[in-house]
N, C-alpha and C positions, 0 to 999 in steps of 0.2 A: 519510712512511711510518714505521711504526713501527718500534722497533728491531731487533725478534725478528723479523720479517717479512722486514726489511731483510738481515737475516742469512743465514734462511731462502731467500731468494734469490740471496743470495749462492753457500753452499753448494750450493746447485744447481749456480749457473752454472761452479763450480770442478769438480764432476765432470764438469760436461758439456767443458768447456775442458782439464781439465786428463786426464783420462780418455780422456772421447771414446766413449763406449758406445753412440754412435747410428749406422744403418746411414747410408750416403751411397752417391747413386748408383754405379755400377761402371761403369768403361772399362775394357776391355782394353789394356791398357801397347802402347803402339806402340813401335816398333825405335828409340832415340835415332841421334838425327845425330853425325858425329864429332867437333862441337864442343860441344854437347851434354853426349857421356860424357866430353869433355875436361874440363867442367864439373862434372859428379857428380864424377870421380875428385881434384877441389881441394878440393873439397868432402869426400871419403873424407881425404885427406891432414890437414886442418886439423881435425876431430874426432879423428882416430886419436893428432894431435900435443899435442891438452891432457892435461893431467896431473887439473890442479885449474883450476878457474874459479871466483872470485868477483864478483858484479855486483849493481846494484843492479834493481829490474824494477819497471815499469808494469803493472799489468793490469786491460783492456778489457773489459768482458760484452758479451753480446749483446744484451742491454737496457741498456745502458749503464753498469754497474757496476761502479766505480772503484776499484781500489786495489794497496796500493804495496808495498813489503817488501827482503829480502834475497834472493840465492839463492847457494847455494853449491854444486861440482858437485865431486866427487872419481871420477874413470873407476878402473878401470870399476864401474858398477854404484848410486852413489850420488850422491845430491841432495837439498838441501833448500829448501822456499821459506820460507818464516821472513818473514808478513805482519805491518807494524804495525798500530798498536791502532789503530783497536779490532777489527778484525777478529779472531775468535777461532780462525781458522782456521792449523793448520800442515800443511805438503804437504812428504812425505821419503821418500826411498830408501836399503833399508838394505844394496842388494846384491843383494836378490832381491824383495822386497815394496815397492808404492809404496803408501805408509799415507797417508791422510787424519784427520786429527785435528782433530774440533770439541770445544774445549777448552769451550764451552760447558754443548755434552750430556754430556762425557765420552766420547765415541764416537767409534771408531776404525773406519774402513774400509778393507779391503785388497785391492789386484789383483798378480799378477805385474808386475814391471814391466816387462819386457821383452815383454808382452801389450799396453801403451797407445803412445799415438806419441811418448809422453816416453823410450820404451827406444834412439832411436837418438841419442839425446844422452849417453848414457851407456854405451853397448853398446861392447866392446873389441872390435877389428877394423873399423870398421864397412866395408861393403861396398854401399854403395847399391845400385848399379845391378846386382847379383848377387843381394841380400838381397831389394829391395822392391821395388815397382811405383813407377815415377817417372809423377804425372800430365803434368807438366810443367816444363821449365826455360827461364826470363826473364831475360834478362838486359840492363838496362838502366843509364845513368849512375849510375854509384858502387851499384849494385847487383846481387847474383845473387840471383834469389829458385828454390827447388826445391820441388814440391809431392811429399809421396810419401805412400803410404800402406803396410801388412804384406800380403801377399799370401794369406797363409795366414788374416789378419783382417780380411778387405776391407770389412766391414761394420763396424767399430768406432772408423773416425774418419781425416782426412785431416787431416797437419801440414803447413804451408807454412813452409818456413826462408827468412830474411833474409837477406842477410849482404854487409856492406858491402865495395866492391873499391874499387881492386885488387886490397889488403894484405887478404885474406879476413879477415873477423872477424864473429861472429854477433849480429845485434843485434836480433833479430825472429824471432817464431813464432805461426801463427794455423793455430787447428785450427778447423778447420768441421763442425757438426752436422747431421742429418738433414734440416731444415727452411731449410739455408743459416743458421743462428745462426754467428757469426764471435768468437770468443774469440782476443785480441791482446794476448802478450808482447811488452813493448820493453826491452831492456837499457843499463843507464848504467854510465859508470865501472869497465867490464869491468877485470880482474885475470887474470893467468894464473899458474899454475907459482908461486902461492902455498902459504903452511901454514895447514893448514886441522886442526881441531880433531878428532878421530877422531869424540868424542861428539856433533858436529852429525848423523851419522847413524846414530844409535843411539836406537832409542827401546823403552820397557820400561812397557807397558798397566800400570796400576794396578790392582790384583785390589780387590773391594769390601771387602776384609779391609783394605787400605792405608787405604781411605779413612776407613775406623773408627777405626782408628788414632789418624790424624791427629784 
């Protein structure tokens, strides 16, 4: 496949994944059991308790497209994915804007962040089981997986969280699209309650007077 194709597909699959702008069926939230909201509220506990998170990420397309990078999370409000090369893509949160940047095109794209299902990774407070519609919680050997979706954005994408037990710790997220497409983070070498760089989420659009410039 060619390069620019390859990319082009890329970029897709990262709005679609990392976004999530496509309707998915709707259930109505059934009443959680009380092991269940035992589960959600470990889960409120162990998000509410990161400060900053550094790791390293897998990420899976839906047609199968691979690739690898950085992430780094400073609560509340900011994230960045930081893909190696050649991927020209960087994915950041600067507090209230989650930017997409193809360094290729020069083009920047922007949603609330706390509008896509990346907002409850970074959201202060969080409150699952108050905030959002919980699809479902699984809990199986050396794992709890929770599916939830925004209530008030029931159409713009369902996140499935990972996270390995006992000792809770997040090592997975697959957000699903309209058509069942399965977009899959896997995290290595997680970090917590590190120092993290202010300017990794800070980003400042190039006006085309800059580029002249240069």
């Amino acid at each position: 496949m060619p390069l620019k194709i390859l990319l082009k597909t890329l970029r897709i699959t990262l709005l679609a994944g990392l976004v999530a702008l496509f309707p998915i069926a709707l259930n109505a939230q059934t009443k959680l059991s009380a092991d269940d909201s035992a589960a959600v509220k470990q889960v409120d506990e162990y998000l509410n308790g990161i400060n900053t998170l550094r790791a390293r990420f897998v990420q899976l397309g839906p047609t199968g497209e691979l690739s690898r990078g950085a992430l780094f999370i400073k609560r509340p409000g900011r994230l960045r994915f930081e893909y190696d090369p050649p991927t020209p893509i960087l994915v950041m949160a600067d507090g209230l804007w989650l930017i997409l940047v193809d360094k290729e095109l020069a083009q920047a794209d922007r949603w609330p962040i706390y509008d896509t299902p990346l907002g409850v990774l970074v959201k202060e407070g969080v409150q699952i089981e108050k905030e959002l519609l919980v699809d479902h919680v699984i809990r199986e050997i050396g794992q709890l997986r929770i599916a939830i979706r925004d209530p008030k954005r029931p159409d713009e994408g369902q996140i499935e969280l990972t996270f390995a037990t006992p000792a809770l710790e997040l090592r997975n997220w697959t957000v699903t699209d309209s058509q069942g497409g399965k977009t899959n983070v896997s995290l290595s070498n997680i970090e917590t309650g590190v120092q993290l760089d202010p300017k990794l989420f800070f980003f400042e659009e190039k006006q085309p007077s800059d580029e002249q410039d240069n």
